[in-house]
LOMARPA-556800 format. One record per residue (C-alpha): x, y, z. Coordinates in steps of 0.5 Angstrom, whole numbers, plus 500, padded with zeros to 3 digits. Layout:
N
XYZ/...
//
This chain:
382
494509434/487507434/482510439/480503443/487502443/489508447/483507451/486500453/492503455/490508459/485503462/490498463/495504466/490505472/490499474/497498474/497492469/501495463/506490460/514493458/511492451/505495452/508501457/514502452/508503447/504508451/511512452/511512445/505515444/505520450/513523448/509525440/506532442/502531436/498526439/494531445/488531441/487524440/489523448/484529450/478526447/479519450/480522456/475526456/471519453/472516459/470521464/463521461/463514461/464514468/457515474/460516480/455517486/455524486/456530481/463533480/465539481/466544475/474544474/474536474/471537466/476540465/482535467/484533460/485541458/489543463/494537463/495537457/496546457/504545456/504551451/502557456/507560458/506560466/511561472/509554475/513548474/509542471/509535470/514532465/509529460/509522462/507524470/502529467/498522464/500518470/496524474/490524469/490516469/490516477/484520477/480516472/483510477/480514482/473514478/473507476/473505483/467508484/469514488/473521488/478525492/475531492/470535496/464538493/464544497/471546496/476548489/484547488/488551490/495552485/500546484/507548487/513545485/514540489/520537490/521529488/520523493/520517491/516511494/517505499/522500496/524493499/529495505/528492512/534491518/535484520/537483527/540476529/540473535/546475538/544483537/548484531/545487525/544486518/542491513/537488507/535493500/533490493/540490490/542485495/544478494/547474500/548468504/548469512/550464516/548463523/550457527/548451523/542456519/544458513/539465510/538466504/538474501/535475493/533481493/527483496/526477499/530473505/529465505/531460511/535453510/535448516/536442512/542441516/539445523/540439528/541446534/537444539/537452543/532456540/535463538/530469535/531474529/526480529/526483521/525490521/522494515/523502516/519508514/519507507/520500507/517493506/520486506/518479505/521473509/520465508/520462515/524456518/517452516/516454510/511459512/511467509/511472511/510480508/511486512/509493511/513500512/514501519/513493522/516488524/517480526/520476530/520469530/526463532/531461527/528453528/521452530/521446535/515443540/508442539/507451537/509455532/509462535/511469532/511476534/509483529/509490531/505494525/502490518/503483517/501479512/502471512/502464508/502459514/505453511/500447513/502442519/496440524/501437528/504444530/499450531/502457528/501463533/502470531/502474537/501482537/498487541/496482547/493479541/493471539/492469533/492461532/492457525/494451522/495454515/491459512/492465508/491473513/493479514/494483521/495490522/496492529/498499526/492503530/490508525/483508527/483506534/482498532/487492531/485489524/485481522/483480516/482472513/483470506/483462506/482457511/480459519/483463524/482463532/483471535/484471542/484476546/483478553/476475553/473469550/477468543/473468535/473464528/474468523/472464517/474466510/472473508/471476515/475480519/476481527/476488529/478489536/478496540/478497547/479489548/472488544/472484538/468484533/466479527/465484520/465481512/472483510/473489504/479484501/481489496/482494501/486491506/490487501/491494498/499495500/501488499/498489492/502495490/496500492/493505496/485503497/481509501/474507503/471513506/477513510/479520514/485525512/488521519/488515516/490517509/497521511/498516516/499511510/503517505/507518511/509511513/511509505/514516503/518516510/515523511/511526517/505530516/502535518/494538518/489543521/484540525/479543521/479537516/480532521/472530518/473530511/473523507/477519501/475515497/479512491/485508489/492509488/498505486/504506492/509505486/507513484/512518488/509522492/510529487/505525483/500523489/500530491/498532484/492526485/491529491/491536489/486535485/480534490/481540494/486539498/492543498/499539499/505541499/512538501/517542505/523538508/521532510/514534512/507534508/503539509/496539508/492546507/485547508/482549501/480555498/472557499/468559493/
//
């Protein structure tokens, strides 16, 4: 394989952006052990070509060598081949976003083994009006009937039909997804709705007078279907966001201490217990202690989850196990001593958590798994 070839594949795999042709093409490329010298110089390649902010510790020039050190005979277990490159790729994902998973002052300590957790997949808890329960997964295909509303599950994706609704008593459904869960719904007009790991929503089965009025725990991103004549309200919180149709992102999560709404088309009003803002597109609402602040949105960030990634600007340990823990469906654990250190850097979610540990590990910080518990150790001191 020619060089600029490879080079395109790797970068094309940091971004997630690989086609089954071009992934089977790597795989190839990969599974052939005489191909370690051509891929150790593109990757070393394409860490020098990279200029992150600061200088990069010692043991990070030597990444392609020990990814690839499969020949030594060592008691740790490591990476299968293709979960090596994924690492390696990861890291390069982590330069080219302008930013590294590590701490300048602090080495690596050893990669256990690990065992495999998979990530977050489409799986969500529908809950009827009537307080019976549905439970929803990628494989399923089915058709609900609720009085004259007929629900349409496809997979990862639940769809009302109220074509023949003529009810004229409004009933509430709540979609829940679970830890290690997302889910996506289209709404009884038309309007979608995605949900993250650990959230919910909460809406009528008809919607009918002059709003539209949902209610979401968690995060939350929408796609209001357009009608004037009937204003669509998220409710979250004790906070009311009111649209006509427009593109947002809510997340009421709280991992820093805010509440987040962040705008990608058209405009919404945020309310809160004082007087309500605009957003215009590209801004977001913080609110913190029922204060609201108006800030210019980071849209690749806060779209991150709903795109497949892990985004982390500057982000705290809290703040990035927080999301590891909803998404693996893990709880966390971690000494108060790195309770200040910051992450940069970006990461696909479709990665299990054996290969986000071995990113991680890489900056410094000491993971290992243990049952259902990450734990997160204070680096070794030069």
């Amino acid at each position: 394989m020619q060089s600029a070839r490879l080079e395109y594949l790797l970068q094309q795999h940091t971004t997630a952006s690989l086609t089954p042709q071009e992934q089977q093409e790597l795989d190839l490329f990969l599974a052939n052990e005489g191909n370690r010298d051509d891929f150790t110089a593109i990757v070393t390649s394409m860490l020098a070509q990279q200029q992150p902010t600061t200088d990069l510790p010692t043991h990070w020039h030597n990444i392609p060598d020990r990814i690839l050190a499969m020949d030594k005979p060592t008691p740790i277990k490591r990476l299968p081949v293709w979960k090596q490159i994924a690492a390696a790729a990861a890291i390069l994902a982590l330069l080219i976003a302008g930013g590294t998973l590590w701490f300048s002052h602090k080495t690596p300590a050893p990669i256990a083994q690990q065992p495999h957790i998979p990530p977050g997949s489409n799986k969500a808890i529908l809950t009827l009006a009537n307080g019976s329960t549905i439970p929803l997964d990628s494989n399923g295909n089915q058709l609900i009937h609720q009085g004259n509303t007929a629900i349409r599950q496809t997979g990862g994706l639940l769809h009302y039909d109220n074509n023949n609704n003529t009810a004229t008593a409004i009933s509430y459904n709540t979609l829940t997804t679970p830890r290690g869960g997302q889910f996506q719904v289209r709404l009884p007009d038309g309007t979608q709705a995605w949900l993250n790991a650990a959230s919910s929503l909460r809406y009528p089965t008809l919607f009918t007078g002059l709003q539209r009025i949902v209610e979401v725990t968690g995060e939350v991103y929408f796609e209001v279907a357009a009608n004037a004549a009937q204003p669509f309200i998220v409710q979250s919180s004790g906070l009311e966001i009111t649209v006509l149709g427009t593109h947002f992102n809510v997340n009421t999560y709280k991992d820093d201490g805010t509440l987040r709404v962040t705008l990608l088309e058209g405009a919404v009003k945020v309310k809160g217990d004082g007087s309500p803002v605009t957003l215009q597109p590209g801004q977001e609402a913080i609110i913190s202690n029922n204060n609201i602040n108006i800030a210019t949105a980071d849209e690749e960030q806060a779209m991150a989850w709903k795109n497949g990634f892990f985004v982390f600007r500057n982000a705290s340990i809290g703040m990035v196990f927080n999301q590891l823990s909803r998404w693996y469906n893990m709880d966390v654990q971690y000494n108060e001593n790195l309770k200040d250190k910051r992450f940069v850097g970006k990461m696909p979610r479709s990665y299990s958590l054996e290969e986000i540990s071995a990113v991680l590990n890489e900056s410094g910080v000491y993971i290992t798994i243990v049952g259902n518990k990450i734990q997160i150790q204070e680096p070794t001191n030069h």
